[in-house]
N, C-alpha and C positions, 0 to 999 in steps of 0.2 A: 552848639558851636557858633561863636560869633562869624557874620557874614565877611567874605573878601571884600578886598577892595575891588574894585573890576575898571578895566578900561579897554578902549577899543581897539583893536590893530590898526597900526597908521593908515597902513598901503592896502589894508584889507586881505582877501586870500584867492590864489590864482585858481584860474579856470577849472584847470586839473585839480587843484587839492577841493573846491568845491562843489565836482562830480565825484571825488572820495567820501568826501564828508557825508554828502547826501546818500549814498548808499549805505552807509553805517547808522543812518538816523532812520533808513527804511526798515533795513535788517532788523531794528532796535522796536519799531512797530507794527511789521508785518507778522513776528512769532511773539510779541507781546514780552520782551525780555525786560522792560519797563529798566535801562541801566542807564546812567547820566556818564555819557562818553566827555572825556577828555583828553586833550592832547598836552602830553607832560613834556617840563624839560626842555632840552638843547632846542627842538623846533620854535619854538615861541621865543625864545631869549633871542633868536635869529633872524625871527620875524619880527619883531620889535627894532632890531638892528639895521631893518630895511635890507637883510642878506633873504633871498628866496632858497630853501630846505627841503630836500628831501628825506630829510628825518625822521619819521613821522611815526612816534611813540604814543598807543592809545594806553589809556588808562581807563578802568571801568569802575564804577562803581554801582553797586547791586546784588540783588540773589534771582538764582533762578531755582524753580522746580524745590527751595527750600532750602539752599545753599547757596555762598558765595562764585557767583561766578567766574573762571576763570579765561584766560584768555585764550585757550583750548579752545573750551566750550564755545564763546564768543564765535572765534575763526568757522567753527564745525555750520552753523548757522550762514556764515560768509559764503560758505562753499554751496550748500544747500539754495540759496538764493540765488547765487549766478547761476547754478544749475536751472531753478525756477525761471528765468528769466532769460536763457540765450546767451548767459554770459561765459567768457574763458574762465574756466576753474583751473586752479594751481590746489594742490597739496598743503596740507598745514604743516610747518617745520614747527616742532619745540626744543626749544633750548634749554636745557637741563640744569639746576640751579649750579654752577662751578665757582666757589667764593675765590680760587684764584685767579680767576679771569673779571671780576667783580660783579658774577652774577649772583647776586644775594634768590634768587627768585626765579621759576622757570616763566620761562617767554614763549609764546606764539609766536608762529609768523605765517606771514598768508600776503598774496599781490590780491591789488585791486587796478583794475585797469595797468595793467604792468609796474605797476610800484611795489615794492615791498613793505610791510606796513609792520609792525609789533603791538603785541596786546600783550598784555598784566594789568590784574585787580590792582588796587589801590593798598599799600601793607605799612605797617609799621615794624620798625625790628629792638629787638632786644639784643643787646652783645654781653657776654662773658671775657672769657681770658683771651678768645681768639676771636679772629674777624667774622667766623661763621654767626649771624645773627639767629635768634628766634624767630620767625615770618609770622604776624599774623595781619587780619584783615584788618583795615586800619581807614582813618576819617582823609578827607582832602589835605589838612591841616597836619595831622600825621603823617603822612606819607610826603608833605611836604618838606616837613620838620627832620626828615633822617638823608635828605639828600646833602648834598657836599657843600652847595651857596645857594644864594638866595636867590640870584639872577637865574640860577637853574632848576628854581621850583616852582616856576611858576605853571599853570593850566589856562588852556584854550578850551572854554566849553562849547563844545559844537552845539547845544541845544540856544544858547543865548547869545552865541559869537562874541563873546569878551572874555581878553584876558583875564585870571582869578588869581589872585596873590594872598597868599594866606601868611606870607612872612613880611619880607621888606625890600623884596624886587625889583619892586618898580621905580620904588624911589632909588634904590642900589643902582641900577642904570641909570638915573636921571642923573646921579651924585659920581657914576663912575667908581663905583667903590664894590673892593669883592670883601664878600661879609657872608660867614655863616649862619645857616637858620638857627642853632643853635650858640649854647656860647665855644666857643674856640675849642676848649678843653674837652668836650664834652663829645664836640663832632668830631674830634682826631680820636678820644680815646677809644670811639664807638667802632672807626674804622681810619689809621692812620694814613691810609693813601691819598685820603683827602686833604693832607697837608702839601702832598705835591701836586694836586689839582689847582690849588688854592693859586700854587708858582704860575705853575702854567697857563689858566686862565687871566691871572695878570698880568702874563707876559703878552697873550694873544690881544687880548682885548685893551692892552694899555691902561688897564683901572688900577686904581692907587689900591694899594690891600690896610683893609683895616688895621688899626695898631693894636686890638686886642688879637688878632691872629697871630702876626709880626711876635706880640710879646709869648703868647703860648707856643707858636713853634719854633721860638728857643728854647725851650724847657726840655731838659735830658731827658724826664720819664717818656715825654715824645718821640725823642728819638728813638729809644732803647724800644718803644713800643714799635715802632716803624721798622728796624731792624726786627724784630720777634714775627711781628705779625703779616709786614708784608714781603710778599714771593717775589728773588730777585729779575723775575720777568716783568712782573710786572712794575717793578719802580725803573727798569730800560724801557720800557713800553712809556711809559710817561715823557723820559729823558728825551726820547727819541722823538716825542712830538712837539718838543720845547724849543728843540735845537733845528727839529728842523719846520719852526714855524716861523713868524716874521721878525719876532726878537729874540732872535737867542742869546745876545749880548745882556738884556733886560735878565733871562733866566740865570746864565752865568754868576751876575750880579747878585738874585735870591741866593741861590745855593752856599754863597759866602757867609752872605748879609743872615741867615736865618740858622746859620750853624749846622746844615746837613749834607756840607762837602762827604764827609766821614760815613756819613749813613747812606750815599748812591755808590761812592765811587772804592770799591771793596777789592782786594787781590785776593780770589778764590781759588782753592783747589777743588778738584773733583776728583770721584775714582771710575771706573769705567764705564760705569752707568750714565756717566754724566753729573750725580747727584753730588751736592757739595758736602767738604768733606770739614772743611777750615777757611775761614777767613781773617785778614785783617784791613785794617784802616788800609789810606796810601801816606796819611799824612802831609798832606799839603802846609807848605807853612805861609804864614799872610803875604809874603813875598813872593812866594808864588803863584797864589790866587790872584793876588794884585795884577801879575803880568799877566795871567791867562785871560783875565779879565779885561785889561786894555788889548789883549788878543783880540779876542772875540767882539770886541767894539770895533777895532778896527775893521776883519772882516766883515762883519754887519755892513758898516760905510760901503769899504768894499763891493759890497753884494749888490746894493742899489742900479747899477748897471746891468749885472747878469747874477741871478742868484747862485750862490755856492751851494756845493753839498753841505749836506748836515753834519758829514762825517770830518770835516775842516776845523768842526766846532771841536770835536771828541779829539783830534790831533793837535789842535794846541793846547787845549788841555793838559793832555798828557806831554806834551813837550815841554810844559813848564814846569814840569815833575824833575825834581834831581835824581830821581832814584830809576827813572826811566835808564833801563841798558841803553850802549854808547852801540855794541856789536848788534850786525842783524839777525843774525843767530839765537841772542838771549834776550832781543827783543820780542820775537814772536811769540814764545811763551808767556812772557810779562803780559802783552797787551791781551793775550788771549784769555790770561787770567784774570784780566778787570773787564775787558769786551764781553767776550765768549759766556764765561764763566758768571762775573760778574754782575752784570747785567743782562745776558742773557737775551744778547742781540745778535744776529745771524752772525758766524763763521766768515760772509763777504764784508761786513762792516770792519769787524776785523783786519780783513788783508786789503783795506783800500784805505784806513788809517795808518796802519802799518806803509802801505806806497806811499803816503804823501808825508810821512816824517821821516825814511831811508832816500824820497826822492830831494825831501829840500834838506834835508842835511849836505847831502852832495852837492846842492847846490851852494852853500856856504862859500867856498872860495870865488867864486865869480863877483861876490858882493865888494869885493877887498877891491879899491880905489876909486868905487862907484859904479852905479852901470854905466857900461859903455858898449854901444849896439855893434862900433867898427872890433870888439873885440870878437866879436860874434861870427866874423865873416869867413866863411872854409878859407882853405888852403888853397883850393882849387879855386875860388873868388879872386883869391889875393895874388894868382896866375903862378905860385908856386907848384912845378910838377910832382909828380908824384917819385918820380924816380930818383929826386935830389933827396929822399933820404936814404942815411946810412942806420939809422938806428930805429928801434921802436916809435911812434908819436906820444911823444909827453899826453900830458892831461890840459891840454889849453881851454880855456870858458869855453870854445863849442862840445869840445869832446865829455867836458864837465857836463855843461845842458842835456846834450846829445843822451846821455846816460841816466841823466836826474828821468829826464822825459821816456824814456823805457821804466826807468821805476813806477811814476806817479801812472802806472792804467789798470786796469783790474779786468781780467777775462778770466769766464769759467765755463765748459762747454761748448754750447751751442748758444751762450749769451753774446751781443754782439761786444766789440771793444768798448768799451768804458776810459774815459780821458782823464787826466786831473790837474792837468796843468797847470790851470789858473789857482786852482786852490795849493798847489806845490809850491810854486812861485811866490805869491800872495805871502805862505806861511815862511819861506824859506827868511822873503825880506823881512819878514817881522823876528823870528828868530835871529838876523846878523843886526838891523839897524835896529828894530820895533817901530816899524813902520812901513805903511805898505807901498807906498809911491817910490821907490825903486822894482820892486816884484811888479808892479802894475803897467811899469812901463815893458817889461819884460813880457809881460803876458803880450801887451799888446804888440809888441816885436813878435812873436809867434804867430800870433791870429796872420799876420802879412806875409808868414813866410810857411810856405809851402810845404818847401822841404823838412823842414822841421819837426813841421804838423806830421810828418809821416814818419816820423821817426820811431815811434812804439809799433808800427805794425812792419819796419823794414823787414827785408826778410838778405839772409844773407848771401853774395856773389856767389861763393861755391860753399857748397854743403861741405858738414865733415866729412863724408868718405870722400869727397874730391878733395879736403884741404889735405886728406890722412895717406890720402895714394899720393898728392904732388910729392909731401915730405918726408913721406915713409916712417911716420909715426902712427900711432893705435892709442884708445880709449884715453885715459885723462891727459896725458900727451899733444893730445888735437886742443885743450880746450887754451891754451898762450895766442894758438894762431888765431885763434877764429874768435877771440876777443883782440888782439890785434888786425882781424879782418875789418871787425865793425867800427873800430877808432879809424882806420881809411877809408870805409864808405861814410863815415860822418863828415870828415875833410875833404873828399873826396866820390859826392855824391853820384858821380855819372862814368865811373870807372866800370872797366868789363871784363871778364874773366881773366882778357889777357893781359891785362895791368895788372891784373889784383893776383893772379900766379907768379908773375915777373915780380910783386914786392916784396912776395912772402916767402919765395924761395929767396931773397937777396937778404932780408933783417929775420927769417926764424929758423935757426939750426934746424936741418933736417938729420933722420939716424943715419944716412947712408955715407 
């Protein structure tokens, strides 16, 4: 096997990881396990990055007692020694090989000085028609050769403290380019979820992706394989960390650009199991990509101040969808069937996309002749009494915000209130103008006003049995007043029982 290239960690390795290291090099010569420890992967691409990790993926290579050792066995040793020694013993966790979780291989795991660490031998895999591989033991170079990029194959040997690159790593970092160990074709058809790694790491990392990727993951038998083979949790599981990492604008961008709008974003049925029954496309056409895409660039901008949710990302998206229901009604099942279903991301992701496209659609009329904060201002501001109405209160831009800002929060439980106004706002003004400096100044009109701010947890002047006993109506009866209650505490923020019974006996029929 031709030797690595090797080089040195810049920053070197911290305190802690070098009272790890040293206990793993002891363990390794105190029962004579003669194995060349390595740390694979994500830690090293990160210590190279000058980012400090606590990731810390061993890799073995060896036999012991006549056989490959595995990282079981390795741990069993770990624990045997801290015992030897005075030290805290933890338990050995193994993680059981699960391909749709992407464990090709079972894992160890064992604390050393309270870290949690992972062990697996060194493997190479064979694939067939599905992602499930052949496992066997395999050379540094191998087990190189089957991961996803090259920036993330590299090894830290703790026996010689230098990086080990057995593909093209290091220069991949130097060059900023994400490039697989093998050729393009080869590493998706092996296991296609690497083509969404591929997005994602380019996005995180801002490296240019090579154009022999670019060209193969356009190719349909890619796709088609991507749809076959991978679980749709796990291609939300990827999504989910695209959008909600520094560029999700960047991501949006691939997903056009490399032809796998079609292959994430799927409207699934299920039957009661949950298990999918049917799917199809959503069909996005370029006009719509287009604008989602200068969506999500805008929020990006946006975000530089205070970061948004990830789930703003997933809301304009689907907003730029024609085929998105207009009712909230046939909305919830839509989104639930591309969220839920779909993708296969919580139930809460769900109803907080859902808030912030029923909260800025509401907000759509407020945008009609520009923002204007003096339209913003109660009733009670503007020294108009409460008494001088005779009729219900219209929909004015407060009572509109007022309402949008009860849509856009998400509570479930014993979870505390969850806000989204900024991201409501944000998407509402890109939805009227396609732009966010109207919504932004609105945001920041809220951040200053108080009242406002408290508008999703208001709670109402008099409950229904007090609205139901003033007006001597019962069950769906009550629900005119007591949505007419809260269009007068939003106008009329410091009003008290006894206004608020004086108005509503004045403008809502009672039965008697």
């Amino acid at each position: 096997m031709a030797a690595p290239i090797t080089a040195a960690l810049p920053t070197g390795t911290t305190e802690s990881e070098d009272k790890i290291f040293s206990l793993l090099l002891d363990v390794n010569k105190q029962y004579g396990l003669n194995c060349t420890l390595r740390v694979a992967g994500g830690w090293v691409r990160d210590r190279l990055l000058g980012i400090v990790s606590d990731d810390i993926d061993i890799a073995l290579e060896g036999e012991y007692d006549g056989n490959v050792i595995t990282g079981a066995a390795f741990c069993e040793f770990i624990v045997k020694y801290q015992a030897d020694h005075g030290l805290e013993q933890r338990h050995v966790g193994v993680i059981k090989a699960n391909p749709d979780q992407s464990k090709h291989l079972e894992t160890a795991t064992t604390h050393i000085y309270g870290e949690a660490i992972d062990f697996v031998n060194l493997r190479c895999e064979e694939y067939a028609e599905s992602r499930i591989p052949t496992i066997k033991p395999g050379t540094p170079k191998q087990d190189a050769e089957r991961r996803d990029l090259t920036i993330n194959a590299l090894f830290y040997n703790l026996h010689t403290q230098l990086v080990e690159d057995y593909t093209t790593g290091l220069q991949d970092m130097d060059d900023k380019l994400v490039r697989t160990p093998l050729a393009p074709l080869v590493t998706f058809h092996d296991d296609p979820l690497r083509l969404l790694r591929c997005i994602r790491f380019a996005c995180r990392l801002m490296y240019a992706m090579h154009e022999d990727i670019k060209a193969c993951a356009r190719d349909p038998d890619v796709h088609e394989s991507l749809r076959a083979k991978i679980s749709r949790e796990r291609v939300g599981i990827e999504v989910r960390k695209m959008l909600s990492g520094a560029h999700p604008d960047v991501a949006v961008h691939y997903y056009w650009d490399l032809n796998v709008v079609d292959c994430i974003f799927e409207h699934c049925t299920v039957d009661k199991k949950g298990n999918i029954t049917g799917s199809r496309s959503l069909d996005f056409t370029p006009e719509e990509w287009v604008r989602a895409h200068r969506m999500a660039e805008a929020l990006k901008t946006a975000s530089k101040e205070k970061k948004l949710s990830y789930e703003v990302y997933l809301a304009a998206i689907m907003s730029c969808h024609a085929q998105l229901p207009a009712t909230a009604g046939e909305l919830e099942p839509y989104l639930a069937a591309v969220i839920t279903h779909g993708l296969k991301l919580p139930i809460k992701v769900r109803q907080i996309v859902q808030a912030m496209i029923l909260g800025a659609r509401h907000l759509m009329p407020v945008w009609e002749g520009g923002f204007d904060a003096a339209k913003l201002a109660s009733l009670e501001a503007q020294g108009t009494p409460m008494a001088a109405h005779a009729a219900p209160l219209k929909a004015t831009p407060r009572v509109l915000l007022c309402e949008a800002l009860q849509l856009a929060k998400y509570q479930s439980g014993k979870e505390p209130l969850a806000l989204f106004y900024r991201e409501t706002c944000l998407l509402s003004s890109l939805m009227a103008t396609a732009a966010c400096d109207e919504g932004a100044r609105l945001v920041a009109h809220i951040d200053g006003d108080a009242l406002l701010q408290g508008v999703p947890s208001l709670k109402a002047v008099l409950n229904g049995g007090e609205v139901g006993k003033l007006l001597g109506v019962k069950g769906p009866e009550i629900r005119p007043a007591l949505a007419y209650q809260l269009r007068l505490q939003f106008e009329y923020p410091s009003a008290g029982k006894d206004e608020m019974q004086a108005a509503l006996v004045k403008v809502v029929p009672s039965s008697s």
